[in-house]
N, C-alpha and C positions, 0 to 999 in steps of 0.2 A: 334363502339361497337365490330367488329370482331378485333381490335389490342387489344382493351381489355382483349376479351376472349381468346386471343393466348398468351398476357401474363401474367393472369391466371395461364393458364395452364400450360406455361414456372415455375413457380413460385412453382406449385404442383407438378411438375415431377423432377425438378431440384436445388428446394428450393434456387436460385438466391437472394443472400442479394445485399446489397446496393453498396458492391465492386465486385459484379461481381463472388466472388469465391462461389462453388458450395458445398453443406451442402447437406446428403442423405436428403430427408425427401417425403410421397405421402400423395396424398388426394383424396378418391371416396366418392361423394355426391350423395343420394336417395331423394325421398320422399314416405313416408306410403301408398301402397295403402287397407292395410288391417290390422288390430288389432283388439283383442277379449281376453275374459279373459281366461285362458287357464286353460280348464272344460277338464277332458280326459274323450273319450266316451269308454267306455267297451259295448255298444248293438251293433244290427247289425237293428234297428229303434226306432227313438225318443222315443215312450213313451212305448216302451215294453222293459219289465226283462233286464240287463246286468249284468258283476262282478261289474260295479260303482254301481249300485242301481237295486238290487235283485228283489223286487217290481215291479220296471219301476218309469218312472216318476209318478211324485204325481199326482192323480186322480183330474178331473174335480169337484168342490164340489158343492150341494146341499146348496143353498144360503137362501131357505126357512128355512131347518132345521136349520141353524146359528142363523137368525135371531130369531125363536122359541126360542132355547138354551138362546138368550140373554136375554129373558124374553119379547118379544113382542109373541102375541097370533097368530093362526094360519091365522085368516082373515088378523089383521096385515100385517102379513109377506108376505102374499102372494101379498096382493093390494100394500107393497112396491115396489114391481118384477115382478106387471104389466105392460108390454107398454101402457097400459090406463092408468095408473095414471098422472097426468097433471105433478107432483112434481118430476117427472123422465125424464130428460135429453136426448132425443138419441144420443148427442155427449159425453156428460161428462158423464152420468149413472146417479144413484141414490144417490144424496148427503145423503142421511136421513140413507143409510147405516153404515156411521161412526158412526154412535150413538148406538153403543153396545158393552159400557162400562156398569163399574157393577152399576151406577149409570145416566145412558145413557153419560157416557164421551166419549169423539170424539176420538175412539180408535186408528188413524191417530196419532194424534197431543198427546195423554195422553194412549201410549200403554202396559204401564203397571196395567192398570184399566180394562185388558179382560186378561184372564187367557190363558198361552201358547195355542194355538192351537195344538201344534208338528207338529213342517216340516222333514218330515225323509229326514236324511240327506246320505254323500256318504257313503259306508262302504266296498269299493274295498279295493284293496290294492295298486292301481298307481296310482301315482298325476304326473304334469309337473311344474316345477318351480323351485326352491334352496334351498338348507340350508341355511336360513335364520340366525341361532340359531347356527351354526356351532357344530351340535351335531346330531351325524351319527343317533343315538339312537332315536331320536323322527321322527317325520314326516311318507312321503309315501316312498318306494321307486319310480325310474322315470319307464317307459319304459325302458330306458337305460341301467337300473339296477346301477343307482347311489340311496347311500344312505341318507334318512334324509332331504327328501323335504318338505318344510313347505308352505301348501297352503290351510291354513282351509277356506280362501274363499270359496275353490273348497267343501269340505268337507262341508261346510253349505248349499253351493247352487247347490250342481252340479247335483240334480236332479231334481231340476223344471225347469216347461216345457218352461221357456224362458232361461234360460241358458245352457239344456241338446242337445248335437248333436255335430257329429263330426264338424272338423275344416270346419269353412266356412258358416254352415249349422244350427246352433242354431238362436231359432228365435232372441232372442235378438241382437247378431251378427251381423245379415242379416238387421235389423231395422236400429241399428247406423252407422253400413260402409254405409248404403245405402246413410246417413245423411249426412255422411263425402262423397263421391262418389258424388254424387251431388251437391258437394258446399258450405258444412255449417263448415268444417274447413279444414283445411289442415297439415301436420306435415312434415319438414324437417328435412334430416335426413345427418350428416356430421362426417365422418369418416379421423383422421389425424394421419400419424406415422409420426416418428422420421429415421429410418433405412432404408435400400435400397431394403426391398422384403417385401411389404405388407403384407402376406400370415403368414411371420414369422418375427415381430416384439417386442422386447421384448416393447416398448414405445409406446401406441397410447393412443389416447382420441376419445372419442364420443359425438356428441353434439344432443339433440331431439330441434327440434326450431318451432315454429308457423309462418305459413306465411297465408297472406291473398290472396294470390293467389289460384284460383280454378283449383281441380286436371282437367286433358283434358281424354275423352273418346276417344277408337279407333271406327273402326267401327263395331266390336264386342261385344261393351259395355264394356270392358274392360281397365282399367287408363294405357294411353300411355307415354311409356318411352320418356326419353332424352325432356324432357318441361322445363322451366326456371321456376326457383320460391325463391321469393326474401323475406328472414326472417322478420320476423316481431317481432320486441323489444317484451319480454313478462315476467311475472314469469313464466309462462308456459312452462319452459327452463329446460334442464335437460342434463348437462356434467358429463363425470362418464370416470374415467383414466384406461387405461384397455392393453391389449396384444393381440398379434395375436399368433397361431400356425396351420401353416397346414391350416390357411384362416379361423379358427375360432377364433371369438373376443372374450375378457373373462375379466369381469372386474375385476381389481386386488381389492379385499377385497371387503367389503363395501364403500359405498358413503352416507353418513351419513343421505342428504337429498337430494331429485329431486322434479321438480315440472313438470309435461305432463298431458294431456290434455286426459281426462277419455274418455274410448272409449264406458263407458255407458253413463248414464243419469246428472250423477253427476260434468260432467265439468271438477273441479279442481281438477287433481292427485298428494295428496302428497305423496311419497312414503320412505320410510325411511330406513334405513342398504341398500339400493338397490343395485343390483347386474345386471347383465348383458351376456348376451352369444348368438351372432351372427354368423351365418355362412356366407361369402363373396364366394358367388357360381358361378359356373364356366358360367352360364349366365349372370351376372352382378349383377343379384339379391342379395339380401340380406333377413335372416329369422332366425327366433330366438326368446328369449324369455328378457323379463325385466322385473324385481319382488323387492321385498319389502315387508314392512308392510304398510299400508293403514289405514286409519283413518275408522270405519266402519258406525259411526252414520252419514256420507254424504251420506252413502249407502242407507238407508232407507230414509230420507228426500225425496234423489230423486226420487224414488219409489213413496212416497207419491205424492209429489210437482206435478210428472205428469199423475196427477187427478186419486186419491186412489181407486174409485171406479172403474174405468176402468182398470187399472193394476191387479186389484184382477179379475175380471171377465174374461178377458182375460190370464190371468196366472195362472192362479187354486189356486190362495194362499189367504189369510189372510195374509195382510200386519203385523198385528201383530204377525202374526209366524214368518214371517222375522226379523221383531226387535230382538225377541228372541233367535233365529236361531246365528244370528251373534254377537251378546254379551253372550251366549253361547260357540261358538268357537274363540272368540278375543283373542289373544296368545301373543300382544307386550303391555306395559306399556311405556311410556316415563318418567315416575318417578320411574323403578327400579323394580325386580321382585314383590315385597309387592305391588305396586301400580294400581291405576284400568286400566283393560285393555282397554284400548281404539282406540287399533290398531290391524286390524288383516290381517296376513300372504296373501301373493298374488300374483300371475305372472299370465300376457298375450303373445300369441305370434304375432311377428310384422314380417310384411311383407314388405317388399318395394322393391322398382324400380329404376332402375340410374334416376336419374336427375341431371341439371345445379341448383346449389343453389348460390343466389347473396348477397353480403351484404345490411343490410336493406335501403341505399340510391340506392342500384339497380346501383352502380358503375364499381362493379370488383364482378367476381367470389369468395367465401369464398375460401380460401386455407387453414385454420388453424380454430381449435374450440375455439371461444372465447365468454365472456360471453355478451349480450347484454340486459338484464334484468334490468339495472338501466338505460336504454333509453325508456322502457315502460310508455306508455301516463297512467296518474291513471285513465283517465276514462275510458281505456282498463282492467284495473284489476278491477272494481266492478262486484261484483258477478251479473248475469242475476237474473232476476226474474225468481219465476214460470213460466211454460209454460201454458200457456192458463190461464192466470187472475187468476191461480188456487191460494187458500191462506188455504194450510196445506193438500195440495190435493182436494181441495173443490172450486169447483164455485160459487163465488158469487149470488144469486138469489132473488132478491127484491121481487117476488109473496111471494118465501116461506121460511123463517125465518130456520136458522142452528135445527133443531131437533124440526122443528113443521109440520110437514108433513102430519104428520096424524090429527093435529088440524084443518091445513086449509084445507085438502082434505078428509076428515074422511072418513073411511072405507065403503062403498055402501052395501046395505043389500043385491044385488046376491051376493056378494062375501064372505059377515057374514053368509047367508044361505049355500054355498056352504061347507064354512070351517066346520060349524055345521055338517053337514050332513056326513062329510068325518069324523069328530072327532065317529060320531055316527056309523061308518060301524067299 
């Protein structure tokens, strides 16, 4: 194995062909130890006032009054949003909650059947990510003071309270690295030019690849450099042809399509026009951003899919605000400006670490970005199920039937007196 990995490396520093004569070309491999959607924080604390959202993040909400509003009565609502009620879950919550549609439709699965909620959305004036649309005129400007970034993601959601917080530090963030950080994926990351000074290449390619190898902790909790980690065939793949200047990567134009591995809930990242812009820093690291347009209705599924009612109590929103929120600010069509949008603008920033990246028999170190996506097993690309037997955000429950909660459990006369007595003061 160590003549392997020497020449490797022979092969990455001095691009050795077959005769022997020597062709410029380098290659430095990472793997992710960090990715998130890149929300730019304007506060100086989570849920209080910034230039992003004036307000702060969106308020904790009063779940008795919604369900009132939907037309269930005040005892109702309450005995749904008891911890006595037997039909209320302490892991998954209150299934009976979806049913306030305007006809009790499962406002989850049918969210156009309950009337916008309003999720205020950003209204700063800095976003992080690209001109998408290549048109200075629209979008945020960056920090940077580049113009014409297009990340209505951010704009839709970059004030609720699981997406709001600086880098690192948003709960949502902190939930899925944790996922990844511990073992449930991994992302390699491989860097190849053409020319003899990295830093300044007009020719390189980028590759993002899946490996089934688990990242290594140091003894600080922290993902330790220089570990081996050997690709794993996938669509999950995503090469994008790009340049170096001054040690910043910068993908030439768009790349039409990528497919990477959602650093939220939703798994599959398709991203479209995608673009690119990494820094190779003078620690070895690598950090930067990868952006696109994004498919938005996976966005919301997954939301639901893991268990609706729990994500709404825990994140202060009304799922179906969210539907609204982001087909609201959807900005890409694949059928042409007339067409429906069905993609909206996006960038996160990526973080990573040197590592040894192997090809996927684990033979020889990658020297070159090549595609490996038609070696992918199909039963690696079927979509997971829900998480938690959920089916539309909803746990299954043989005692109590999808929107009969209050038939099997009906409302108890302390809690019909109490509500009486409060409707009466």
């Amino acid at each position: 194995m160590k003549l392997g990995f020497l020449r490797a490396t022979m092969v990455a520093a001095f691009g050795l062909g077959a005769c022997g004569t020597a062709a410029a070309q380098w290659t430095k491999t990472y793997v992710i130890d960090w990715y998130e959607p890149a929300m730019h924080f304007g506060g100086t604390d989570i849920l209080g006032p910034g230039t992003d959202c004036p307000k702060g993040t969106n308020p904790e909400i009063d779940w008795v009054k919604v369900l009132i509003k939907a037309g269930y009565s005040e005892a109702e609502a309450k005995w749904l949003r008891d911890p006595q009620n037997p039909s209320r879950s302490p892991v998954h919550g209150q299934n009976q909650m979806a049913f306030r549609g305007k006809n009790r439709e499962n406002v989850y699965i049918y969210p156009e059947s309950y009337p916008d909620p309003g999720l205020p959305g950003v209204v700063g004036d800095l976003a992080e990510g690209f001109d998408l649309d290549d048109n200075k005129t629209t979008g945020f400007p960056s920090p940077a003071g580049d113009k014409g970034v297009d990340n209505n993601f951010y704009r839709a959601l970059g004030c609720t309270k699981s997406y709001r917080g600086p880098p690192r530090l948003s709960s949502g963030a902190l939930s899925t690295n944790d996922s990844m950080r511990n073992g449930s994926w991994t992302i390699a990351v491989v860097v190849r030019g053409a020319g003899n000074d990295p830093m300044n290449d007009a020719n390189v390619d980028v590759g993002f690849y899946m490996s089934q190898d688990k990242l290594v902790k140091d003894g600080n909790g922290n993902i330790a450099r220089d570990y081996t980690f050997s690709i794993k065939p996938s669509k999950l793949e995503a090469i994008i042809e790009a340049s170096t200047s001054n040690g910043v990567i910068t993908s030439k134009g768009a790349t039409p399509e990528i497919w990477m591995r959602d650093p939220g809930g939703a798994r599959d990242l398709q991203l479209l026009n995608a673009r690119l812009k990494l820094q190779m820093k003078s620690d070895g690291t690598l950090e930067g951003y990868v952006g696109g347009y994004r498919p938005w209705m996976p966005i919301y599924t997954a939301l639901v899919n893991a268990r609706g009612p729990v994500v709404e109590i825990l994140g202060w929103i009304e799922l179906p605000a969210i539907y609204y929120a982001l087909k609201r600010n959807a900005d890409y069509s694949v059928a042409g400006s007339k067409g429906q949008k069905t993609h909206i603008s996006y960038a996160m920033r990526v973080n990573a670490i040197p590592a040894y990246v192997m090809t996927p028999d684990a033979t020889a170190q990658v020297a070159s970005v090549d595609s490996y996506a038609a070696q992918a097993s199909p039963a690696d690309e079927i979509p997971p199920k829900p998480l938690f037997g959920a089916i539309d955000g909803m746990v299954p429950d043989k005692k109590v039937p999808f929107g009969k909660a209050l038939e099997v459990f009906p409302v108890p006369s302390s809690v019909s007196a109490t509500a009486s007595n409060s409707q009466g003061r």
